[in-house]
C-alpha positions in Angstrom: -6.8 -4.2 25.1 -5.2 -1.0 26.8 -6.8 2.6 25.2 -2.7 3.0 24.4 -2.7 0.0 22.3 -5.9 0.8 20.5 -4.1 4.2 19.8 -0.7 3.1 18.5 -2.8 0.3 15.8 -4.8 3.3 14.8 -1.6 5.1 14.1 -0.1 2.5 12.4 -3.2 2.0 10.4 -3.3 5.6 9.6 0.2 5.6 8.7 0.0 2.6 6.2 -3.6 3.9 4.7 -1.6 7.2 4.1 0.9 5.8 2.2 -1.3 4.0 -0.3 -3.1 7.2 -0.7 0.2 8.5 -2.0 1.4 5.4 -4.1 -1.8 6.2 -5.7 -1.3 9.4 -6.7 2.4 8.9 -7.9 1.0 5.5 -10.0 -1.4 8.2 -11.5 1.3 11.0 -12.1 3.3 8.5 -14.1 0.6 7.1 -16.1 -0.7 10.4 -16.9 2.6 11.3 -18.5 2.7 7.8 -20.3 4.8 5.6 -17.8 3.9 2.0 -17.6 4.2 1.1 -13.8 3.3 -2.2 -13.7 1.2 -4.3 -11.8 1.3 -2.6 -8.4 -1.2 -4.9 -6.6 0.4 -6.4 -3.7 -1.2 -9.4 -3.9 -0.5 -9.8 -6.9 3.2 -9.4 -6.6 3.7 -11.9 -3.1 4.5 -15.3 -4.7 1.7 -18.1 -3.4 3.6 -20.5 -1.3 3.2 -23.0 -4.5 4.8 -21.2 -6.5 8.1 -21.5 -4.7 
């Protein structure tokens, strides 16, 4: 694997860990001022294949 291609899946690893760090703290936001988000678990939201 090329050092470039161990950089841009870093990146995009970064990027993605990043924006769970924020979904976080907007879920908490909203719960702290008594919003009921939901389940936000993505696994928990993607249907199992037997389900469909």
């Amino acid at each position: 694997m090329s050092v470039q291609t161990r950089i841009a899946i870093a990146c995009w690893c970064t990027f993605f860990n990043h924006q769970t760090h924020h979904r976080g703290q907007v879920i908490t936001l909203l719960s702290q001022v008594g919003i009921d988000v939901g389940v936000t678990d993505l696994l928990a939201i993607i249907p199992n294949e037997t389900d469909a």
